[in-house]
Steps between C-alpha positions, in 0.01 A plus 500: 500500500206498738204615593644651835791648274242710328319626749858555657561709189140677503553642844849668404399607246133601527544894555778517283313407245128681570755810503562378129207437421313824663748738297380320153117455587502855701246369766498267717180283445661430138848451663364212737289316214824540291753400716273238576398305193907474422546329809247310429639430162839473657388193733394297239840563316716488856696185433646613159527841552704467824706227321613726230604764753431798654090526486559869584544599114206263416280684752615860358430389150127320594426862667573704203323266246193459729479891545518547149234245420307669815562837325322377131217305698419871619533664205108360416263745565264446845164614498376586825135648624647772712761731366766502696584855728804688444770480708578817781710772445616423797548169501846336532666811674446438827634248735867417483701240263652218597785648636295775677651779297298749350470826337383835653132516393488129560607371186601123480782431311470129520137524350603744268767237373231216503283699258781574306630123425131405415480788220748308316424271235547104619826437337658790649366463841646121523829643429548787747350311718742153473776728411471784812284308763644170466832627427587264192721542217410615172630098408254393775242679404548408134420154548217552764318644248601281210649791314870682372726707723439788263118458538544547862730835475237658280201400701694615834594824327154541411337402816752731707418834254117380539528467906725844450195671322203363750673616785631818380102565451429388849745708649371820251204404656557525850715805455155677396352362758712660791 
């Protein structure tokens, strides 16, 4: 394949896959530098990847293992000269989501979700989101991440009873807050 069949295949697929990427990274500076070094990685693979198939799976699977390696690199401690100031109380609960639907009190849902999904651990993240957002199988998934069926079921189970317990806080929360 060519060069103009992979910049064919960048532009379909360029928001699908900063969607992807945003949901594992959580913002989008780390989204765009992730989605970006696979592509870049990607290119200098094109011809054999899209002569084995679908690139699609290989793109999924280059997301997941560059988060995760994103995800240790950040692990290391940064020193800084400033300390950093907390967040607002306030902060994320105004403004709409995505979809413009919100709660009384001005509560975002779609934030609330966002900080949810990044409260899980790496592993667990990569699966709801391949298995919920991108709508694959369990199989799928499975060999996106290089791992068994079962691994996947146990990691979604976990993820969905960890999203279940973040968001059953946020919504405690804004109850009090009303």
């Amino acid at each position: 394949m060519t060069d103009t069949e992979y910049a064919a295949f960048v532009a379909a697929n360029w928001d699908r896959y900063l969607r992807v990427a945003y949901l594992l990274t959580g913002t989008e500076h780390a989204a765009e530098e992730l989605l970006q070094d696979t592509l870049v990685k990607l290119y200098s693979r094109w011809r054999r990847v899209s002569a084995i198939g679908d690139p699609n799976a290989y793109v999924r699977r280059m997301l997941a293992n560059g988060n995760v390696s994103r995800w240790r690199r950040s692990r290391r401690e940064h020193l800084v000269d400033v300390a950093p100031e907390a967040g607002s109380a306030a902060a994320g609960r105004a403004g709409g989501g995505a979809d413009g639907r919100q709660e009384p009190g001005g509560r975002d849902h779609a934030v609330d979700l966002r900080r949810a999904l990044m409260r899980l651990p790496a592993g667990q993240r990569a699966v709801a989101v391949l298995r919920h957002f991108e709508d694959l199988s369990e199989k799928q998934v499975a060999e996106v991440l290089g791992c068994s069926v079962g691994t996947v079921k146990s990691q979604n189970a976990k993820a969905l009873a960890g999203l279940r317990q973040h968001l059953d806080a946020y919504f405690e929360e804004t109850r009090s807050l009303l």
